[in-house]
N, C-alpha and C positions, 0 to 999 in steps of 0.2 A: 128470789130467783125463779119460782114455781111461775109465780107468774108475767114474768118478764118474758119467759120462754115460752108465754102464748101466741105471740106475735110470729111471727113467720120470719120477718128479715132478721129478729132474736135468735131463732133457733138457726135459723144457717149460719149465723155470727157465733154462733156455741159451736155447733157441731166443725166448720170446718178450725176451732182453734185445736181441736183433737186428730186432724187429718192432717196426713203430708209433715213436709218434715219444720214442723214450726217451733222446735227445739226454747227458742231463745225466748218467743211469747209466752210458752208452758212455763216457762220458769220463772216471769214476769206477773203471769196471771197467778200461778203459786205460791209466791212470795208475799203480794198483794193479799193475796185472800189469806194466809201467817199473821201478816200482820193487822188485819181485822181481828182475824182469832184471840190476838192477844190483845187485841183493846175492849174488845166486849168479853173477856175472860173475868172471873172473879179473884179479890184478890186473898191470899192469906197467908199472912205472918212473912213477911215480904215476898213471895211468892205469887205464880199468877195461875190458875187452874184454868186450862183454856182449852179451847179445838186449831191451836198455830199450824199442829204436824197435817192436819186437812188438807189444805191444800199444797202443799209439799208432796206429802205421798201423791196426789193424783198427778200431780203435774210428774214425778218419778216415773209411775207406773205407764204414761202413757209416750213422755220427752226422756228418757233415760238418764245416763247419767249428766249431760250438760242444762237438763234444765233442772232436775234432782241440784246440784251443786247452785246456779242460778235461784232458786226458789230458796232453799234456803237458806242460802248467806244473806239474801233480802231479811228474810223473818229474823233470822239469830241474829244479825249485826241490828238490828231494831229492837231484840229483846234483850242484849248486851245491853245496849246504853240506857233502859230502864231502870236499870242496875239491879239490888236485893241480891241477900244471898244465895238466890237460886239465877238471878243474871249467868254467870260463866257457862254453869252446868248444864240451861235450857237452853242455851246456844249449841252446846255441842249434841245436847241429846238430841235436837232438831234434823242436825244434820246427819246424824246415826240414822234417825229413822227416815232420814232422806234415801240415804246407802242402802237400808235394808233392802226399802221398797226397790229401789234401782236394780240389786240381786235378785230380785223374784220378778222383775217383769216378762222375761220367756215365759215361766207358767204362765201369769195371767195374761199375755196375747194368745197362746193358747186353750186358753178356757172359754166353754160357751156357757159358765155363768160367772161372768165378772163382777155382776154387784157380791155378790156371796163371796168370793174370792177376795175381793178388794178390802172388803168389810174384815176378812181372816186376818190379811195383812196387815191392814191397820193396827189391829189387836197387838199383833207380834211387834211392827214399830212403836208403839207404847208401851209395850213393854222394855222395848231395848231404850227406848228413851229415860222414863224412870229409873231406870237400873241404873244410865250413865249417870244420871240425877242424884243416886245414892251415893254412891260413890267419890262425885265433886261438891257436894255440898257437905260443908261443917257446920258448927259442931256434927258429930255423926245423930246426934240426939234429934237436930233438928232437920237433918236430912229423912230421918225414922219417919218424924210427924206430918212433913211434908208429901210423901212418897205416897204412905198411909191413906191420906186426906184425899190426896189426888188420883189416887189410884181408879177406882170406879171408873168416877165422872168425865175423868179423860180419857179413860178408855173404849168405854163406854159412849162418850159424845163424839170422839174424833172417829169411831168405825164407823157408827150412824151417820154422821155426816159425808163420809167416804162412800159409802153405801147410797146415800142419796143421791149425792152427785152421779156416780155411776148410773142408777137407776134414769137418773132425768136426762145421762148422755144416749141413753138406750131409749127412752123416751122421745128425745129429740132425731135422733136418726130414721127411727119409725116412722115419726111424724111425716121428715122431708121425702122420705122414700113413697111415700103413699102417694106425697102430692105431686110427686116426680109422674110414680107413675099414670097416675089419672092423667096428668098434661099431656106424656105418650102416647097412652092409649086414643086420648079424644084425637088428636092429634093424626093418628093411625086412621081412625074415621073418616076423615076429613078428605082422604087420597081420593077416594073412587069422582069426587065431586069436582076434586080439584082437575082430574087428567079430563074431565068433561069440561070445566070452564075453560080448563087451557086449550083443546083443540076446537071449543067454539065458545069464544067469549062475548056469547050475546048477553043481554040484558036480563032473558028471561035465567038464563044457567050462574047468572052472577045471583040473582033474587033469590036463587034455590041452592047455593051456596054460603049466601048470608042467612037464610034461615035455616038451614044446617049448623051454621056459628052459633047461633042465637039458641039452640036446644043445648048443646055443649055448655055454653059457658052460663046458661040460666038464666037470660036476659029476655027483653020483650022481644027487640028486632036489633038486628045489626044489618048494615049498608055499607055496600063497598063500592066507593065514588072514584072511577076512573081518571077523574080531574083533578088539577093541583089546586082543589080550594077546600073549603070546609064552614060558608056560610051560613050551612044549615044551625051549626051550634052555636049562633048569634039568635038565631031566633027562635031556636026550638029547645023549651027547659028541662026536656026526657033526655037532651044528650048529656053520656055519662063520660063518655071518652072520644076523641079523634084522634087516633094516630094516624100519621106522615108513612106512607109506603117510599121507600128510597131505594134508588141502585146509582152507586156511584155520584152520591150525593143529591144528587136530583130527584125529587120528589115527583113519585108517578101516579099517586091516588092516595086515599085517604079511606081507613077503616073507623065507621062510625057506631058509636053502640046507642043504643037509647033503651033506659029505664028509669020506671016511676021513683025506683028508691036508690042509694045508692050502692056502689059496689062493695062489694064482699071484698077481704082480703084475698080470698083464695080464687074471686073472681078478676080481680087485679094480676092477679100468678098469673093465671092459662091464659089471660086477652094477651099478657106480653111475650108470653112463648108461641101461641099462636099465631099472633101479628107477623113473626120472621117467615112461619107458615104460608100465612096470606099473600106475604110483601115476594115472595116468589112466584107464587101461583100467581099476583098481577103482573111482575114482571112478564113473567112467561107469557101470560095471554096476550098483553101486549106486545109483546115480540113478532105472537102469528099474526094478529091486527094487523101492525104494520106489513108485517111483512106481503099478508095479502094483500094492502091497498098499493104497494110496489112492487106488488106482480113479480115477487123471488119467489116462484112458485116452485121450483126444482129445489131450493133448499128446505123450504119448506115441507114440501111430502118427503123428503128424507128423512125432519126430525119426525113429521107423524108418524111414519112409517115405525119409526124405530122408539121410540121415547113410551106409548102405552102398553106396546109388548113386552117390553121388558120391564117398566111398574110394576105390571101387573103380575109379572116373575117373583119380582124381586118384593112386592108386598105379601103372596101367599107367604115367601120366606122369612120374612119380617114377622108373620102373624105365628111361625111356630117357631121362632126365636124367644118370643116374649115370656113365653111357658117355663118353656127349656134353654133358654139361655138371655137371658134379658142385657150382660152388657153385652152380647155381642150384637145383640138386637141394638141398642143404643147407637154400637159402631154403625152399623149396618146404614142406620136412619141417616146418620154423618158425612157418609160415602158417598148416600143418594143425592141427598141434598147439594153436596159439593158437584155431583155428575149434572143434576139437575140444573145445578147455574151455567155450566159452562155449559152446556146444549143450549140453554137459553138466552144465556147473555152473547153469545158470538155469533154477531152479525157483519164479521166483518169478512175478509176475502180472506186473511191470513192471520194465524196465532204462530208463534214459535213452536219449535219442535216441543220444550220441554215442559209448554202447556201442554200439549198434546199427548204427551208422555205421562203425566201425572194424572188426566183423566183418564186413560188405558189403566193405569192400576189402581185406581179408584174402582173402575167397571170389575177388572181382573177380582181384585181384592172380595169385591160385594158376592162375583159368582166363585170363587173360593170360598164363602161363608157356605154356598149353598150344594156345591160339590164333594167339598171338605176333603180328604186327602188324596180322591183321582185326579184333582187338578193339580198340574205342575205346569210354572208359567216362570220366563226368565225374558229379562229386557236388558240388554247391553247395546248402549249408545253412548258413545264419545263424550266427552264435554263439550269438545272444539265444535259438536255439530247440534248442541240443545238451542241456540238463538237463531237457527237456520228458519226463514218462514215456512208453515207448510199451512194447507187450507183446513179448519177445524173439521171433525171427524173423519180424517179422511181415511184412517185407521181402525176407527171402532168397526164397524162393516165385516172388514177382514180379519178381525180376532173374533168377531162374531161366528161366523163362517166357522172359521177353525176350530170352537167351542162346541160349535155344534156337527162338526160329520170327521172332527179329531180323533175321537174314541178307537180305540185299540188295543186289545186283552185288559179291559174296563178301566185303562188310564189315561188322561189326554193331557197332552204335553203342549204349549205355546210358546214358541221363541221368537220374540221380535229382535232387530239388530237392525245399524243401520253404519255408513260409511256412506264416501265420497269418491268419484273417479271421473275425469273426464270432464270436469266442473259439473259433474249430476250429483246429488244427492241422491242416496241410493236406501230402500228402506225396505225390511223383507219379513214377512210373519211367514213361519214355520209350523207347521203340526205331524203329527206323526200316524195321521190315520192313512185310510186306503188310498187318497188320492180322489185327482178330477179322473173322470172315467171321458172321453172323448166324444161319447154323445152326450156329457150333462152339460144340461141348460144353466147360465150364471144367474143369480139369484137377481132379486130386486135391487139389492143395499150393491153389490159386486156392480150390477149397473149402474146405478148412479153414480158410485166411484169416477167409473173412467167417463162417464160424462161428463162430470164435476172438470175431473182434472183436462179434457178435453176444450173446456169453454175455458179454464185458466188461463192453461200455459201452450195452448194447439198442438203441433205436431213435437213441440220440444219434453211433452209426460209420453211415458207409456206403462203399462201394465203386462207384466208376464208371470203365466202360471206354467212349474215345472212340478212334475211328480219324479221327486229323489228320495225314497224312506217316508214319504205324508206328500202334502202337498204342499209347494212354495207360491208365494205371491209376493211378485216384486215390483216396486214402483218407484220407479227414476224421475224423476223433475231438476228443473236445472239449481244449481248450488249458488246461492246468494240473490237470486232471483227477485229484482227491484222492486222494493215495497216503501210506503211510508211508515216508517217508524212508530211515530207518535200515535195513529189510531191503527195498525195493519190494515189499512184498506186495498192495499195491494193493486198500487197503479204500474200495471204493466208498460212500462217506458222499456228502454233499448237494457235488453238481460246481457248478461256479461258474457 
């Protein structure tokens, strides 16, 4: 087992049969590993001196009582039909010290030393085991000699053994957590490179990107091929790997690694967590490519505008999550990445309302990591109005705005809400701070808005700000407003 659980995809295969709620395979794996105990047991005076309750008690201690019951009727209905006259009695004792260990599982989730604890327990289910042993085996004489004989060695081998296994599931969690976090960490590295190749994906920032990859993952060089080919690793015998960059099935590039020798297991690990990495940061850069060679330049300096200022927000937060709080860091990394694709994947005229809705509390969500309890943010919208088109970000801006000049006896509050009247769609963010003051000038993102919505939908959007308790921003566009379905590219033909 020691060393089967050198492997990597071994020990995630261990580790998550202990996680979550896998009741019925704990009792499976328990069982299983009972009835090894009792084949490679010795035997004497028909009797079988063995380590069966091993795996039993683990699988108790960690699947409770349904894999406790599971695990052992596997091993006892297998040591029953061996027969001898300790057959009846090691059946039942098995399942005793199935039960014990099931009663003391609260302590040992509670304990931060389970090998030591596990091990105690053991001791006590073999003893309750023996004991029922005495008791159903006759004559009493030879139940004496049996008991006697096996006393030690069973008790003795099945703690040890309880104990080991413990020791290598602590072992193995160690392991995965370490290499978890190295992949995070490099991974973390990797942003400052990546917001540069994304707002200019030349040649020379991709070069300086791939040998960024290539010090991380310990390799000579790595190349990241903007084209859907990969002809190079026909003819060059240093390439060690080509992944397929995909979005939506279509392959946009290709991550190429090249080294003399071959890859590492743990070098295998980070290329494939990383690649998800990569295969964004090429989307993305391809996104502004295009988009500059089709001259959507207004949509464009909205997402530059907005996409590196807030990274770079939201990685300072990232970098003192990891310390002090690493899953939330984990989340954090989850949020971005999901915010990241939808800024970058929608190029199109329109998304539905409750895409747009879902990447607001993604953004919301990331900067409540980083405000932590003065932010208060509430979103009620209809059902009847989430497949409504609207044109992507056309929201973030204005919660933006409201995050930042909200604040008000150090709490800032955001309500978005949205209804229908008049066939308009009607959609409003709320904050509770001082309000627009009547000579303030609208910001950058607040411009673009109503430009945006201007080239849409012309004189049928409009935008109103009222100061009532904070400031309101309200934006009406018309309700059903003719789109094509199938890609939202939003072909304005005759609105309703």
């Amino acid at each position: 087992m020691f060393l089967a659980l050198q492997f990597y995809k071994t020990k995630k295969s261990f580790a998550r049969l202990f996680e979550g709620d896998r009741r019925i395979f704990l009792g499976i794996f328990g069982g299983i590993f009972g009835i090894l105990g009792t084949i490679l047991g010795l035997g004497y005076k028909g009797a079988i001196i063995n380590y069966r309750d091993m795996g039993v008690i683990v699988a108790s201690l960690y699947g409770g009582l349904p894999a406790s019951l599971i695990s052992s009727s596997i091993a006892s209905i297998h040591r029953f039909f061996l027969g001898g006259p300790s057959g009846f009695a090691c059946a039942v004792g098995t399942t005793c010290a199935g039960l014990l260990a099931t009663s003391l599982r609260g302590w040992f989730s509670r304990s931060e030393r389970k090998v030591l604890l596990g091990g105690f327990i053991s001791i006590l289910s073999e003893l309750l085991h023996l004991s029922v042993a005495y008791f159903l085996i006759v004559p009493r004489s030879l139940a004496a000699d049996i008991v006697l004989n096996a006393l030690a060695p069973m008790v003795v081998t099945n703690a040890f053994g309880v104990a080991l296994i413990l020791a290598l599931m602590r072992f193995t969690e160690q392991a995965i957590k370490d290499a978890s976090t190295k992949v995070f960490t490099a991974t973390l590295s990797l942003v400052e490179d990546a917001i540069r190749t994304v707002e200019e994906p030349s040649a020379e920032n991709l070069q300086r990107f791939g040998e960024r990859l290539s010090t991380i993952l310990g390799v000579e060089k790595v190349v990241i091929d903007m084209d859907d080919k990969c002809s190079r690793e026909k003819r060059d015998p240093s390439v060690r790997a080509c992944l397929a960059l995909k979005v939506r099935d279509r392959t946009v590039g290709r991550l190429i690694v090249l080294n003399s020798g071959e890859l590492r297991e743990e070098q295998a690990l980070m290329l494939s967590e990383i690649g998800k990495f990569v295969e964004m940061v090429v989307v993305a850069a391809k996104a502004v490519k295009e988009s500059i060679l089709a001259r959507e330049a207004l949509m464009r300096d909205f997402s530059s505008k907005l996409g590196p200022h807030f990274l770079f927000n939201t990685l300072a937060s990232i970098r003192y999550l990891i310390r002090a709080e690493p899953e939330n860091a984990v989340k954090m990394v989850d949020e971005l990445s999901e915010l990241l694709r939808y800024y970058f994947r929608n190029r199109e005229s329109f998304v539905t309302l409750e895409e747009e809705l879902r990447m607001i509390e993604y953004y919301l969500s990331i900067m409540k990591r980083r405000h932590g309890d003065s932010l208060h943010y509430k979103i009620d919208v209809p059902e009847i109005l989430k497949d409504q088109p609207v044109p992507p970000m056309i929201l973030q801006p204005i919660v933006e705005n409201a995050l930042e000049h909200g604040l008000r006896d150090g709490k800032i509050f955001v309500s978005i809400s949205a209804n229908s009247k008049d066939q308009q769609l009607i959609l409003r963010v709320r904050d509770r701070g001082p309000g627009m003051k009547s000579t303030s000038r609208k910001g950058t993102g607040m411009t673009l808005v109503e430009t945006r919505l201007r080239n849409l939908y012309g004189e049928k959007a409009q935008v109103e700000y009222k100061n009532r308790g904070g400031l309101i921003v309200t934006i009406s566009v018309p309700l059903g407003w003719n789109y094509d379905k199938s890609c939202y590219s939003g072909r304005r033909t005759a609105g309703p």
